[in-house]
C-alpha positions in Angstrom: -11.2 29.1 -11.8 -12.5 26.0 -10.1 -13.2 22.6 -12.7 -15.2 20.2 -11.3 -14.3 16.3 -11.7 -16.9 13.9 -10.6 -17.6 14.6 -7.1 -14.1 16.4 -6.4 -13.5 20.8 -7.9 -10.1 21.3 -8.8 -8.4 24.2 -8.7 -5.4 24.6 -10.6 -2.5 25.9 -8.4 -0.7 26.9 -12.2 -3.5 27.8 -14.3 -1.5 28.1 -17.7 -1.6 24.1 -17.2 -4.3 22.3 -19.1 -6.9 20.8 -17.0 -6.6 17.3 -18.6 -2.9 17.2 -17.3 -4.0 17.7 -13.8 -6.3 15.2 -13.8 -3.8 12.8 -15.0 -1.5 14.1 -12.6 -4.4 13.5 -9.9 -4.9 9.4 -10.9 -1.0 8.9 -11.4 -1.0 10.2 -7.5 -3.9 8.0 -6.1 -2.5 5.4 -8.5 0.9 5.6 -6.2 -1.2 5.8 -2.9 -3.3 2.5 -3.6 0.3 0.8 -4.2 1.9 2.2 -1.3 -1.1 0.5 0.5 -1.3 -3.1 -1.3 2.5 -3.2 -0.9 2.0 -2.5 3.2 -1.1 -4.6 3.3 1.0 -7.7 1.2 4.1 -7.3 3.8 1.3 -7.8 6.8 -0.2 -10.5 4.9 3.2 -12.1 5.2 4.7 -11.6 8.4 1.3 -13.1 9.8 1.9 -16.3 7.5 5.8 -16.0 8.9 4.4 -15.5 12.8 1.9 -18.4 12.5 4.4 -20.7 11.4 6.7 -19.9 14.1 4.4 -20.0 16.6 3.0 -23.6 15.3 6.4 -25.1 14.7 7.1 -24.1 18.7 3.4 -25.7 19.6 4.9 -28.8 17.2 8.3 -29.0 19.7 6.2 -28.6 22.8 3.8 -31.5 22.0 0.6 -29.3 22.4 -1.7 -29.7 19.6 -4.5 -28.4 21.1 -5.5 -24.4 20.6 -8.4 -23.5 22.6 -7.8 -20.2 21.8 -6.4 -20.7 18.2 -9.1 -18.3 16.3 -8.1 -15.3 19.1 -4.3 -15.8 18.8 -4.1 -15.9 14.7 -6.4 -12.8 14.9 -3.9 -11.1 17.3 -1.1 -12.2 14.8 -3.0 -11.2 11.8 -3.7 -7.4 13.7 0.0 -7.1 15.1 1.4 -7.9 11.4 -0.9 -5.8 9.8 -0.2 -2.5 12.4 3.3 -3.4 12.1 3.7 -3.3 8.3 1.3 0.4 9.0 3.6 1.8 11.4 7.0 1.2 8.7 7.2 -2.6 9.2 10.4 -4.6 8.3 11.0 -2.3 4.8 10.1 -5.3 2.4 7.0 -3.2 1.6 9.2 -0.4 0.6 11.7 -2.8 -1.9 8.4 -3.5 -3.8 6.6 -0.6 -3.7 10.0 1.2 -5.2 10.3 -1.8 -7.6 6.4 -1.8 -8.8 6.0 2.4 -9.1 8.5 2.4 -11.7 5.7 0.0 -14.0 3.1 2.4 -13.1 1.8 4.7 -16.5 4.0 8.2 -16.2 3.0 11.2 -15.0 2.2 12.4 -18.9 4.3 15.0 -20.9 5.8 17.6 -19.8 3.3 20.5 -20.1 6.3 22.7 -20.0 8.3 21.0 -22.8 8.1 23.1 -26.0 7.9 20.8 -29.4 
């Protein structure tokens, strides 16, 4: 038996489970994905900050204050952070993500739980 949910047919792997329960089952899981991927994309957002300060307090010791290139070199440092945090980055994005899945709405009840 195949339901069909918007544009996406589900088939039910258990089918003595009630539809609605997959479905919430189905939005809990892209519910976890999308924080996964604002907790990576915050943790790029922030090493760039943490790189562009570094790299301007060295310009600041050096005496150079001018950046012909300035625009190319914060978009390398705003890529770089951003692969990194992809690729496993420093783990802060893990810390939150662990901390902020635990506020997300449960899974439901337990279909299999008898009243």
């Amino acid at each position: 038996m195949i339901y069909k949910m918007g544009g996406l047919s589900l088939t039910p792997k258990r089918p003595d489970l009630p539809v609605s329960f997959q479905r919430h089952t189905l939005q809990h899981s892209r519910d976890k994905e999308r924080l996964k991927e604002s907790c990576q994309a915050f943790e790029g957002i922030l090493l760039g900050m943490v790189w562009k300060g570094m790299f301007n307090h060295a310009r600041s010791l050096d005496g150079e204050d001018e950046r012909p290139f300035g625009v190319l070199e914060d978009l390398a440092i705003e890529m770089s952070a951003e692969s990194m945090s992809k690729s496993g980055g420093v783990g802060l994005w893990k810390v939150l993500y662990a901390q902020l899945v635990e506020g997300l709405p449960s899974e439901g009840p337990n279909p299999e739980s008898k009243p």
